[in-house]
N, C-alpha and C positions, 0 to 999 in steps of 0.2 A: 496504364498498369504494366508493369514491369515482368515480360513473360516468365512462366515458370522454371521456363531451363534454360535462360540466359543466365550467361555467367556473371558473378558477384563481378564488382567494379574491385580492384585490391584494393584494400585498404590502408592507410597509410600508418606509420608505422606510431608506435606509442610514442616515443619524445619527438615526432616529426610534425602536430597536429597543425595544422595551416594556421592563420587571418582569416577570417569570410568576409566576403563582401554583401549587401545584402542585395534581395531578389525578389521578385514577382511572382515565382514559379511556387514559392515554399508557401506553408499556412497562412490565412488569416482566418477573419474573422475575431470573434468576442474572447472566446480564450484559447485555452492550446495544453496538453499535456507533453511532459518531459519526461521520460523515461530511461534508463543505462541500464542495457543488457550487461550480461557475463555470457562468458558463451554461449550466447544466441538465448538465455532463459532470463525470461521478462521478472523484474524485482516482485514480492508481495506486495498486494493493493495496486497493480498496475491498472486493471480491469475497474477500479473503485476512480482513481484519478483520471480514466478516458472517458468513462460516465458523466463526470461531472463535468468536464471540458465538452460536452458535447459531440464524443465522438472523435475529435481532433488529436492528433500525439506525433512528436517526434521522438524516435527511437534512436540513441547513442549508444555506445561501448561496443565491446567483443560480442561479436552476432549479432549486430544491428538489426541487417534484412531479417535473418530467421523469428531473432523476438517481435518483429514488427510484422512478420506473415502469421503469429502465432494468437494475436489480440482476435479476442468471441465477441466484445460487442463490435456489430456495425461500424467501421473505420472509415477515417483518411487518414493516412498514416505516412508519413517519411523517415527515413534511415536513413544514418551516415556512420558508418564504420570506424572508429575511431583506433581499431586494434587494442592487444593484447594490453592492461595498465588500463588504471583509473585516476585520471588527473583531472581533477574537478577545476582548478582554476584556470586551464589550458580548453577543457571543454565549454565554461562559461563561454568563453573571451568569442570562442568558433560560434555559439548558438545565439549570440547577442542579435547578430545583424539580423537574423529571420528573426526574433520575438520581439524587435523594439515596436512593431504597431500593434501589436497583439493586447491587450489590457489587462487580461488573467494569464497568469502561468502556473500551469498545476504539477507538482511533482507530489509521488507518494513519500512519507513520513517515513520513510527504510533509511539502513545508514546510507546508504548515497543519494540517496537523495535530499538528506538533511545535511550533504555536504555539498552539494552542486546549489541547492538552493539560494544559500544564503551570500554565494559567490556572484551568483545571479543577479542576485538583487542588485548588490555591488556595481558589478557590469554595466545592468540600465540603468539605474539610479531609480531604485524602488522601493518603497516598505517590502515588508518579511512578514508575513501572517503566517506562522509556525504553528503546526499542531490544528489546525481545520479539522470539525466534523463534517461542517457544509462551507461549501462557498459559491458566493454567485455573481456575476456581472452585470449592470444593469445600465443603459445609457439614460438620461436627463438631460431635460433642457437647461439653455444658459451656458457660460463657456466663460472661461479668462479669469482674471480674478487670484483670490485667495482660495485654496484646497484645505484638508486637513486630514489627519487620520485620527481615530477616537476610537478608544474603548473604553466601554462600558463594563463593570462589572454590579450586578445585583446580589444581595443575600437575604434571604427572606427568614424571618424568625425576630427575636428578640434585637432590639440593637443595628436597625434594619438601617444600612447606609447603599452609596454609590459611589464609586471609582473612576471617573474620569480620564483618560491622558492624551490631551490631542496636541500635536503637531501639525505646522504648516507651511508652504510653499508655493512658488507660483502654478497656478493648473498649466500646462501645455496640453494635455491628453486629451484625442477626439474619439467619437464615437467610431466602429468598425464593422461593415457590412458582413451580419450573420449569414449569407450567402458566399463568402468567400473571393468578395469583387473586391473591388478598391479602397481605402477607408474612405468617410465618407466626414471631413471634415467642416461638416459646417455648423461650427457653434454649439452642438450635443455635446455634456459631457461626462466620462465615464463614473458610475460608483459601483463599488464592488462591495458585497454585505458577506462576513463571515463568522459562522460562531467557533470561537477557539476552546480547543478540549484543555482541561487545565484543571491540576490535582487528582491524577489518576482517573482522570474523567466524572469524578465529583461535580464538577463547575464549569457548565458553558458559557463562556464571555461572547456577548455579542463585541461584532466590532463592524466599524464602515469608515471605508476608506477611497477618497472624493479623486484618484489618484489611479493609474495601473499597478498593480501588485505582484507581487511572488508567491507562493502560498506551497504550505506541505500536508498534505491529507491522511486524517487516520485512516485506517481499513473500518470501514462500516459497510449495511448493506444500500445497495444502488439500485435503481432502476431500467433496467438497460431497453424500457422502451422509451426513453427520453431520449435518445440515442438515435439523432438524423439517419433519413434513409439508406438504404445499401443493406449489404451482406460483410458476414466474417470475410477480412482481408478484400475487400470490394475496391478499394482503390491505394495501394502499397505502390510506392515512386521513393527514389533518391533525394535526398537532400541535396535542394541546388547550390552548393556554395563553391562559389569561388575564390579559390585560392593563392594564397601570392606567398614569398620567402618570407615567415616569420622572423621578427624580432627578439632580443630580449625584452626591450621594453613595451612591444608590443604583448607578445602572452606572459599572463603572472607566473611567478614561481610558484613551485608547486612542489611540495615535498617530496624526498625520494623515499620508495617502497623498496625498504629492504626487504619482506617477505609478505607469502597470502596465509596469514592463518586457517586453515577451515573451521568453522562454527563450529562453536558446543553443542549441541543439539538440547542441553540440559536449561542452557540459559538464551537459546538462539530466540528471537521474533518469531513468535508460531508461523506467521501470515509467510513466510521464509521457507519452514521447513517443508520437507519434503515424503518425512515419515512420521505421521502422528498416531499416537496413539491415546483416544479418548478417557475418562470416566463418568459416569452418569450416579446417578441413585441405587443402580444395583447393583454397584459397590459396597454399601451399606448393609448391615443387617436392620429391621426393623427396631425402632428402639435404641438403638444404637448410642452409649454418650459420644459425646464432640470428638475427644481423643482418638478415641480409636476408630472412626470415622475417618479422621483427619491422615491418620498413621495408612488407613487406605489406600490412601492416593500419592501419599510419601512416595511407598511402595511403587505407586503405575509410577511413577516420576523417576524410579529408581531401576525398573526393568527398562523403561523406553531408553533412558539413557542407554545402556547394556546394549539391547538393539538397533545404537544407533538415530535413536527417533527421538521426538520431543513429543511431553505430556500436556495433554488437556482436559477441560471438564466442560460439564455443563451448565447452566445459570441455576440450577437447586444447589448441585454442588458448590459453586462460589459462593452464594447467597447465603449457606446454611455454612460457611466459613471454613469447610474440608480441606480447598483447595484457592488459592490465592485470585485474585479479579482477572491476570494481564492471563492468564490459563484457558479463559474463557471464551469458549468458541462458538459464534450463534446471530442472529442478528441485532444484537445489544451487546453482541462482543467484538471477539476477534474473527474476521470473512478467512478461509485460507482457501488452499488451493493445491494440496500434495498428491502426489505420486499415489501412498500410500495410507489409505486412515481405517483403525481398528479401535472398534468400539468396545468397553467393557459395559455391561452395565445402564447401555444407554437405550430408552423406547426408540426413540428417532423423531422428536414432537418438531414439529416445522419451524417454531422459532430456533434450535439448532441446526436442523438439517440445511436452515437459509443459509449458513454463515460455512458450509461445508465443501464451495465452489465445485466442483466436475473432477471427483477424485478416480485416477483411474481405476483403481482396488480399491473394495470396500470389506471390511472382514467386520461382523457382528458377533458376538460373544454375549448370550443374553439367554435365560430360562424361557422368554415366552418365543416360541416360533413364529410368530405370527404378527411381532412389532415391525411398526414401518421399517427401521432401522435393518433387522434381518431381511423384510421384504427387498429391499433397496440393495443389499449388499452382494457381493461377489461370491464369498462363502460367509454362511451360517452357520456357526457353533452356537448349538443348543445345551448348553450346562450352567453353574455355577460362576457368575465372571468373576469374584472373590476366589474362588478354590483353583480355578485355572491360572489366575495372576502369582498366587501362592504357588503352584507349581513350578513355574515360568520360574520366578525367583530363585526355587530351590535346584532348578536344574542349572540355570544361569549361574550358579553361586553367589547370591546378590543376600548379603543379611535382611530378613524383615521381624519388624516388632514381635516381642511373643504374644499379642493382645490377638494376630492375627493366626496365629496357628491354626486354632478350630476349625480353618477353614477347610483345611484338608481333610481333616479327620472324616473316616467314608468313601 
């Protein structure tokens, strides 16, 4: 383990990223998570895609080491600094040599990593399982041979059919010691089962693939006592690669970045943001029709922008159609993980609070004193969350519906 006040290794520069050679020293085992810092802060769903690998990750981009000392479940973990810039086909090329025994490769479902991945794949010569709720690795007897990859799609109701699409290739892939030893090549060979989220998450496609894969995971909730022995940041080391004078032909091209946009906060990946702000049910007035319900959360949607934050709900409000599905934050939703989350309206009922990760600020805004929600939070506002929102707005100078006036009145 890499002492704490030893100095970072420099990192090398953005258009300088080396060859690797591969090594002994780096991960193995059954899968592996992939991860690209921005300055030192781990993407959304990182925490979701190290669960599922098992605990396993290696940590790339800008703040390698600090996003890789920063993972809460139980770790192994290595970093390598890539510097300032995100070049997904240059970083491929570097992470190849450590993942080619590896069978799973997990990245989360964030924009980079739905751009590293599918480079990835590239790289080893792999399928691309896109869009995972679960995926999992499993060794089998027998070995050589014809492989395949297959999915399956079901639809139950009226008109009930089955979707097939398999592809095939010669197997080379062995089985890999879940301890971290050697692979263990004799004649086991890999399947990996995954079901792919698909139509707004409408529709889960199984799929299994007789092959080593790549795979990108939505943010759902995880179990992090699945999660091999140790402690947060229990065993954090370098990435061993060695390096030699790149080629052109050796790393891909990779497009140049004229600029960093910063996110909208209006339209960003909740699982991203960094300031949210909630709505629940006591947004609502009792009784209430759909519209002006709906026109509610507009509103949260249209203050959070204002301060900078993105808007969320809870699964009554998605459900009862207020506020749109991708909003939805909870353990049948979106898991996040911000800075900051301010609740309007919301009890705090556990299937949300799951999907709420370790927000350092919790601000509650809710008539009952006494919901988990307020219990839970940093500061408690005991009032109206409709008549406080309407306020916010009207100091903000943010237009809202006239349906929601009334709410001030008093």
């Amino acid at each position: 383990m890499t002492a704490p006040d030893a100095a970072p290794e420099p990192p090398p520069r953005a258009g300088d990223l080396p060859e690797a050679t591969s090594t002994r020293a780096g991960p193995a085992g059954p899968a592996v998570a992939v991860l690209v810092a921005r300055s030192g802060r781990l993407p959304g769903g990182a925490r979701d895609a190290v669960v599922e690998a098992g605990g396993q990750a290696i940590v790339v981009g800008d703040g390698a080491r600090e996003g890789a000392a920063s993972l809460t479940p139980p770790v192994r973990a290595w970093w390598y600094d890539t510097g300032v810039g995100f070049r997904p086909a240059a970083m491929a090329a570097l992470l190849a040599p450590a993942l080619e025994d590896i069978p799973l490769v997990v990245l989360p479902a964030t924009p980079d990593g739905r751009d590293l991945a599918p480079r990835l794949a590239a790289v080893l010569d792999r399928p691309l399982l896109a869009g995972a709720s679960e995926v999992a690795v499993e060794l089998v007897g027998g070995g050589g041979g014809e492989i395949a990859v297959e999915i399956a799609v079901e639809f139950v109701g009226e008109g009930v059919g089955k979707s097939t699409s398999t592809s095939t290739s010669k197997s080379t892939s062995t089985s890999t010691s879940t301890s971290g030893g050697s692979p263990d090549r004799t004649g086991m060979t890999v399947r990996v089962r995954a079901s792919l989220s698909r139509l707004d998450d409408r529709v889960l496609v199984p799929a299994t693939a007789a092959v080593p894969v790549v795979a990108t995971l939505v943010p759902g909730p995880r179990d992090a006592a699945t999660v091999p022995n140790g402690g947060p940041g229990a065993d954090i080391r370098p990435l061993p690669v060695t390096a030699r004078p790149a080629t052109e032909a050796a790393v891909p091209a990779d497009p140049e970045v004229l600029a960093v946009l910063a996110a909208d906060p209006a339209t960003m990946a909740l699982d991203d943001a960094r300031r949210v702000m909630g709505g629940g049910a006591g947004l609502v007035r009792p009784g209430e029709e759909p519209g002006r319900a709906a026109a509610a959360f507009d509103l949260l949607a249209d203050v959070a922008s204002a301060l900078g934050a993105s808007a969320g709900a809870t699964r009554v409000a998605t459900d009862a159609g207020w506020a749109p599905t991708w909003r939805q934050i909870g353990t049948t939703g979106v898991s996040i993980d911000p800075d900051l989350y301010v609740a309007f309206g919301i009890s705090g009922a556990i299937q949300h609070v799951g999907g709420l990760g370790s927000p350092r600020h919790v601000v509650s805004v809710n008539t009952d004193s006494s919901c988990p929600m307020t219990a839970m939070a940093s500061l408690g506002l005991v009032t109206d969350a409709r008549a406080l929102l309407v306020e916010l707005a009207r100091r903000l100078g943010r237009p809202f519906p006239p349906a929601l006036e009334e709410a001030h009145d008093g």
